[in-house]
N, C-alpha and C positions, 0 to 999 in steps of 0.2 A: 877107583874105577867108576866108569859114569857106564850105567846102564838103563833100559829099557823095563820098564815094568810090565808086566804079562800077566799080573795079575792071580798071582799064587806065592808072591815072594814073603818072604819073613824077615823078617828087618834084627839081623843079628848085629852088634856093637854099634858104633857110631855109623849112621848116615844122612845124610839131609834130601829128603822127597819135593822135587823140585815139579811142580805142578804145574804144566804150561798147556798154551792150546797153540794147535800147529798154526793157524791165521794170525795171530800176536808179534809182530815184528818185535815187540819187546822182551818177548819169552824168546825168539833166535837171536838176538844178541847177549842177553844173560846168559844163554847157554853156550856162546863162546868162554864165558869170563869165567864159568863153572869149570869148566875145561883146562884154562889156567889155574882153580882155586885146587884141581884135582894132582895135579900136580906137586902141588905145597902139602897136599894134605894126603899121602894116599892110600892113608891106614882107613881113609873116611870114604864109602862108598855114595854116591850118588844115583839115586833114581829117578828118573824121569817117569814123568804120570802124566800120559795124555786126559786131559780133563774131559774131553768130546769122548773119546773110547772107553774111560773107567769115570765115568761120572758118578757113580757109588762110591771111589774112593774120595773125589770131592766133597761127596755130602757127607758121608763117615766123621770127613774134619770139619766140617763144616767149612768151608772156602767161599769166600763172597766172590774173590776174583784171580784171575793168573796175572803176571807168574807168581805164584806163593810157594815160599817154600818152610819147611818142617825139619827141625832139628828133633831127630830122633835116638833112642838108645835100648835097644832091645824091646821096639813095640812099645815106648813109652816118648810120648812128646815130649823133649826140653823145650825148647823155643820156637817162635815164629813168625814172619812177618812177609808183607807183601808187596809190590811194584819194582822201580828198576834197580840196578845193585853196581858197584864196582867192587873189585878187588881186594882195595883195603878197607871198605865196608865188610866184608864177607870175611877175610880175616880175622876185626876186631869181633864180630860177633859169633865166628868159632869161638877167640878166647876166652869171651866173657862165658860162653854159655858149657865148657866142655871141663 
């Protein structure tokens, strides 16, 4: 499920916190491909984190830039990395990392 962060969520099992800023023509197309990756995977929750609106959740991880996104597992970071993405990128770094 791809959802909206609001800012009191608790990050239960696997999810990846996809960190975008709404002006990022690069964060609205990765967030099509998240939409397909959500599909494949839909045990794995997806949050979307406006960086302009929760910019403490930026700094918390320290974030230099969007889209970044955060493989998480109960409040605890697996992995991470940053810029554009496809598909079978996003994929292979589920498996490696889960």
């Amino acid at each position: 499920m791809i959802k909206e962060y609001e800012g009191n969520t608790l990050f239960k099992g696997y999810n990846i916190l996809f960190f975008y800023g709404s002006w990022s023509s690069t964060c609205t197309v990765n967030e099509k491909i998240l939409m397909d990756l959500n599909k494949k995977y839909p045990n794995i929750d997806i949050i979307k984190v406006n960086t302009t609106k929760f910019y403490d959740m930026k700094k918390k991880y320290t974030l230099n830039r969007v889209p970044s996104y955060l493989l998480v597992k109960d409040e605890k970071e697996i992995s991470r990395f940053s810029g554009g993405i496809n598909l079978k990128f996003l994929d292979e770094w589920l498996r490696k990392n889960m």
